[in-house]
C-alpha positions in Angstrom: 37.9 89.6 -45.2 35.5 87.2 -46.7 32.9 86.6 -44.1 29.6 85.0 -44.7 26.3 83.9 -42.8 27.3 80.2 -42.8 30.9 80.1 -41.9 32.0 79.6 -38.3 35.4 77.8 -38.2 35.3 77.8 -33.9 32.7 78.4 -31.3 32.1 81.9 -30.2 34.3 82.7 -27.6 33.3 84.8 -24.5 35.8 87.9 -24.0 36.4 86.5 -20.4 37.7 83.3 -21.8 41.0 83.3 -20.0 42.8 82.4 -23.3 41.1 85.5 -24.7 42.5 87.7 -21.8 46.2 86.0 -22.1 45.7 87.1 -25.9 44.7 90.5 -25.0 47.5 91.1 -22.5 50.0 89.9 -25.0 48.9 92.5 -27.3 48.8 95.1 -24.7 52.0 94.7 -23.2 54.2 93.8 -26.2 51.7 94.8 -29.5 52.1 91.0 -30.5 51.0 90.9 -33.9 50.1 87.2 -34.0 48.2 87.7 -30.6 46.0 90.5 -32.6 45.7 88.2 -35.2 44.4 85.6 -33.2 41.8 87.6 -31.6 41.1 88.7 -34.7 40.2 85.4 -36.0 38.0 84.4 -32.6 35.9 87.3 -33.3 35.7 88.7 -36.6 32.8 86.7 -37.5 30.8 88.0 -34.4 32.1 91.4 -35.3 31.1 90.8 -38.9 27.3 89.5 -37.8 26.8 92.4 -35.4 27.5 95.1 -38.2 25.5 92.9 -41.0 22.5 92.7 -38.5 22.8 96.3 -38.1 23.2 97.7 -41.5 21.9 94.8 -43.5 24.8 95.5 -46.1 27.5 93.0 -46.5 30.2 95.1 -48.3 29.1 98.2 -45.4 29.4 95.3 -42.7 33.0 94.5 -44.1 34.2 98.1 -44.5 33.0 98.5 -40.4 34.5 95.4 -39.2 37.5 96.0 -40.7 37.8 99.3 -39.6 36.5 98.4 -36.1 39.8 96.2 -36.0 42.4 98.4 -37.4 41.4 100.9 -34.7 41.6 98.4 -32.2 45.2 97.9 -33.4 45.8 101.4 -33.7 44.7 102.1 -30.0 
């Protein structure tokens, strides 16, 4: 992941965005990997900001986010 302060490729999305839900009900009911991977790339950068404002460490904001979403996959 190479996230920083000044990209943004879309407009933050809100998780109730019914696209967002389709997405999430695709990877729910059949693990769709290119759902995932779409959600993925609505929110990492959110995901990414939350953990840099928190820890104030890029490389610790990376390790978190990316962990954050291979345990979303995992559940």
């Amino acid at each position: 992941m190479s996230v920083t302060g000044t990209e943004r490729t879309q407009p933050l999305e809100s998780p109730d965005d019914p696209v967002v839900v389709a997405l999430v009900n695709r990877v729910v009911d059949s693990r769709d990997p290119n759902a995932f991977g779409e959600i993925y790339d609505r929110f990492v950068e959110r995901v990414y900001r939350y953990l840099y404002f928190r820890t104030g460490s890029h490389p610790e904001a990376e390790d978190l986010a990316e962990q954050v979403f291979l345990k979303a996959w995992e559940a």
